[in-house]
Phi, psi and omega in degrees: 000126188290144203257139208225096176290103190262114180262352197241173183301131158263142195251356187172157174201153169230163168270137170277096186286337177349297206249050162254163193274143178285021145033130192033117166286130174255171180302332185288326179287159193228177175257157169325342165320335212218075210276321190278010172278103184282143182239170205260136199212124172303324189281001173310110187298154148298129178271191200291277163243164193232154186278141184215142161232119188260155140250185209212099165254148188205086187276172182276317164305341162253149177290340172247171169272162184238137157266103153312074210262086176277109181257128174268144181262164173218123188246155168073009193304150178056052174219161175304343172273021200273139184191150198261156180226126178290173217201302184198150198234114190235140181242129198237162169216170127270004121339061169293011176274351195251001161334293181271027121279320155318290241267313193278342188285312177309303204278311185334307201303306171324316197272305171283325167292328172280339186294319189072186192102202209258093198255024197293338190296350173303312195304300161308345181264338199252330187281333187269003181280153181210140185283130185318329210238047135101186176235182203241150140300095180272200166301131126106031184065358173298134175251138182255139184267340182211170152300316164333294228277324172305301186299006189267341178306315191323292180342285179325269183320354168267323178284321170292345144299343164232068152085347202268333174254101170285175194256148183300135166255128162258170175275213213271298189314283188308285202294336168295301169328296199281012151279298170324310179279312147356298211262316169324313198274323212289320211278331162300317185269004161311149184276097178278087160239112161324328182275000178266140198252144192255031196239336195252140186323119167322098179137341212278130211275175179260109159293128199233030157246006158250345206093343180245162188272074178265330205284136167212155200294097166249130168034076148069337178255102192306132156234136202277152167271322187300328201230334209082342201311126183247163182246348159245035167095000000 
């Protein structure tokens, strides 16, 4: 190796990783083939802007709502590689009790998204945290064991809005059970009544000038749909 006369100060040095052969390959990486693919890196600068998507959680145990804010990088633009990537993750409250774990959670998460790979494995460590005093109810009947573990829903759903978690598919065998237990429980909550007509809105009351179950709550007044009869005239 040729001996290399260094005349100026050195101020800083990095290792140069370029020319190592590459090992376990992530979704993010191409094969060699394809040398001009840009990959998700920590040293990838941040540009000027970034595309951001907030959501909005409103757990019960707390008195404000949390804003989620996620911003995507975008690689590879206007190419067959192009695909968004996260980049940094910001959480706002008027909730100052939850301030330094918001703060330290954000830059780890923020930290791991620059990093790159495969960063989908977040989304199962946040979902799995659980609060001692117990967890809520969220939307759509979902039980949450923490506030943690909702934002770890958050996540999910942003990567699978821009492609990195897919949606589960099941197979023939799974959706047929579950159209068999479907249609089991419907048939069990059915309403045995003579009086029920399948032509008029579910919930609907027994009229008691026709007999039939039409009636419903309009502009504050039962009104039957079958015959009209109103109580109020």
């Amino acid at each position: 190796m040729a001996k290399v006369k260094i005349e100026t100060k050195i101020v800083g040095y990095r290792v140069n990783t370029d020319a190592k052969p590459q090992v376990n390959e992530t979704p993010d990486q191409f094969t060699e083939e394809e040398p001009n693919v840009v990959r998700m890196h920590e040293r990838l600068e941040r540009p000027e802007m970034l595309r951001g998507t907030t959501y909005k959680i409103k757990p019960p145990v707390s008195d404000h709502a949390m804003y989620i804010t996620i911003n995507d990088i975008v690689l590879n633009q206007d190419t067959e590689h192009e695909k968004f990537r996260p980049y940094e993750i910001f959480i706002n409250s008027k909730n100052l009790d939850h301030y330094q774990w918001i703060v330290a959670l954000t830059r780890v998460l923020s930290a791991v998204f620059r990093k790159g790979g495969d960063v989908a494995f977040l989304v199962e460590e946040l979902k799995a945290v659980f609060d001692p005093k117990g967890g809520y109810f969220a939307g759509e009947g979902k039980f949450m064991p923490s506030i943690i573990a909702e934002l770890g829903y958050v996540i999910e759903r942003h990567f699978k809005y821009i492609g990195i978690i897919g949606e589960p598919i099941l197979d023939e065998h799974q959706q047929k059970l579950i159209e068999e237990k479907r249609q089991e429980f419907e048939n069990q909550s059915k309403q045995q009544d003579a009086f029920v007509n399948t032509e008029f809105p579910e919930g609907s009351k027994l009229c008691g000038q026709c007999n039939t179950v039409a009636t419903v709550l309009m502009d504050g007044c039962e009104t039957c749909l079958n015959c009209g009869h109103s109580k109020c005239g």
